[in-house]
C-alpha positions in Angstrom: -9.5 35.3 72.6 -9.9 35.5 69.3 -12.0 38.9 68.0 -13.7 39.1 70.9 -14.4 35.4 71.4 -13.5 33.4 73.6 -11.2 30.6 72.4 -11.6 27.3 75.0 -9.2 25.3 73.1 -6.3 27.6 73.4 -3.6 26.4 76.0 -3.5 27.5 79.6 -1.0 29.6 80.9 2.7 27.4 81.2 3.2 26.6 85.0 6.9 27.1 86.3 8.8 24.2 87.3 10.7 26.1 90.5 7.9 27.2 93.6 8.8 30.0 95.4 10.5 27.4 98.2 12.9 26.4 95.4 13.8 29.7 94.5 14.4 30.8 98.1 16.8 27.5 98.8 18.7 28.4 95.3 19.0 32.4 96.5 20.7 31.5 99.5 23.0 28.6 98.5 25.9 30.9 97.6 25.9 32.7 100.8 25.5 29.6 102.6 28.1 27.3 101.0 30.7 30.5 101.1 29.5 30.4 105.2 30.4 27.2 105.2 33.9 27.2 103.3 34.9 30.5 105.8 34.0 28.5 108.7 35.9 25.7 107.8 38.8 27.7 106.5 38.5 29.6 109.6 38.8 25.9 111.5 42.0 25.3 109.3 43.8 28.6 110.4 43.0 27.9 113.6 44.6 24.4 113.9 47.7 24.8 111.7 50.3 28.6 112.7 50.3 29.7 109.0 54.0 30.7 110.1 54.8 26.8 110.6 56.8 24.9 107.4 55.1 22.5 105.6 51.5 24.7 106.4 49.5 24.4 103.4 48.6 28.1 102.9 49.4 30.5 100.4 51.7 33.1 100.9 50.9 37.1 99.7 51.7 37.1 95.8 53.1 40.6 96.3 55.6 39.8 98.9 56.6 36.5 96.9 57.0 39.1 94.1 58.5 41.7 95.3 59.4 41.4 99.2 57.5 44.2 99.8 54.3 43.9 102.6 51.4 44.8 101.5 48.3 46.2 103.5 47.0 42.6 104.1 50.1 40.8 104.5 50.2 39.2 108.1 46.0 38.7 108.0 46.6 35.3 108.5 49.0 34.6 111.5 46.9 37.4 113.2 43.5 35.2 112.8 45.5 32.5 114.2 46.7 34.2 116.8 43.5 35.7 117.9 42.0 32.5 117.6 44.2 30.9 119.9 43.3 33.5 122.4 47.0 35.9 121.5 45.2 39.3 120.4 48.6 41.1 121.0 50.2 39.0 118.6 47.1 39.8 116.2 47.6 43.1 116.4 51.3 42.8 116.1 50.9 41.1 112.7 48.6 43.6 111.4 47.1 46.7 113.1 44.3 46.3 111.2 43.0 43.0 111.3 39.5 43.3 113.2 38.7 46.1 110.3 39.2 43.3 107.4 38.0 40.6 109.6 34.8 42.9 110.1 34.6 43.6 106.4 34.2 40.1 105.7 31.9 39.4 108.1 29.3 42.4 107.0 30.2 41.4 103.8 29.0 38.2 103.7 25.6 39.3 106.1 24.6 41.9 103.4 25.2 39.1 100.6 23.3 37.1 102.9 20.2 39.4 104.0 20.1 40.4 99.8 19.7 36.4 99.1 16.9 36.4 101.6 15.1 39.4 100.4 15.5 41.2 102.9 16.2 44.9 103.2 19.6 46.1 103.1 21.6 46.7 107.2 20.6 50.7 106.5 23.6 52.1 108.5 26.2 50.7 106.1 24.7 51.9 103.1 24.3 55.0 104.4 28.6 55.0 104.7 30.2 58.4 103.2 31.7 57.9 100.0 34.2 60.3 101.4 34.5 57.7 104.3 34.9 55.2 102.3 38.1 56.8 99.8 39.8 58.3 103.6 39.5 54.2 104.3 41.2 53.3 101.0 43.8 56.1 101.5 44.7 54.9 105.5 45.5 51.7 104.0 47.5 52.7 101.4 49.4 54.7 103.6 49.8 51.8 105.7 51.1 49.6 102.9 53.3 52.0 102.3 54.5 52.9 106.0 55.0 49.1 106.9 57.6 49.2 104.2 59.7 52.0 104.8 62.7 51.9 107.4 61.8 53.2 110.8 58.4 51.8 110.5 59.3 47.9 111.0 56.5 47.8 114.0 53.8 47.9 111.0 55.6 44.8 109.4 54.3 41.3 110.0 
């Protein structure tokens, strides 16, 4: 519109080269394709005791460091072990394993249900901040427990 005018030789609007379809399948590729590397990781720990020599998993950087356990040391052997059906043995590799094992599970669904639009699972946004720092102090304190003599039943 020039002045008022109509202008009929001026270009029409650029069309986009994605459709919304496009756009949907690109927003959920990352929480899909990290699905599908858990699952298969989680078909790799199940198949091969992480404990076993020659496994081809990394150990935790801290303890290679510094022998020292930290909070998630022991995640591993207790996946395996739950997934081969031991859940004491879970536990006795580290108490809490269903809490990180739950973490990354909601983790991944909120990544998932953000990708897809949708609205957030209200009951974990709605967590305490104050829940959330007691959370990072009980681990701390278990890091730290696991390590000190008299507490070897909290070490892997």
């Amino acid at each position: 519109m020039i002045h008022g005018i109509a202008d009929d030789t001026a270009s029409p609007r650029p069309t986009t080269l994605t459709t919304p379809s496009s756009v949907w399948r690109w927003a959920v590729a990352g929480p899909i394709a990290c699905g599908c590397a858990m699952a298969a990781a989680t078909v790799y720990v199940a198949m091969n005791d992480p404990a076993a020599p020659g496994t081809h998993l990394p150990t935790c950087p801290l303890y290679a460091m510094t022998g020292l356990w930290c909070p998630g040391c022991g995640l591993t052997r207790a996946t395996h072990a739950a997934l081969r059906g031991d859940i004491a043995a879970a536990f006795g590799f580290n108490l809490f394993f269903p809490a990180f094992l739950a973490a990354i599970v909601l983790g991944w669904l909120a990544w998932l249900r953000a990708s897809l639009q949708r609205p957030s699972i209200r009951w974990l946004t709605n967590i305490a901040p104050s829940a959330a720092i007691a959370a990072g102090v009980v681990l701390i304190g278990f890091g730290v427990l696991r390590n000190v003599p008299g507490f070897q039943a909290l070490a892997p």
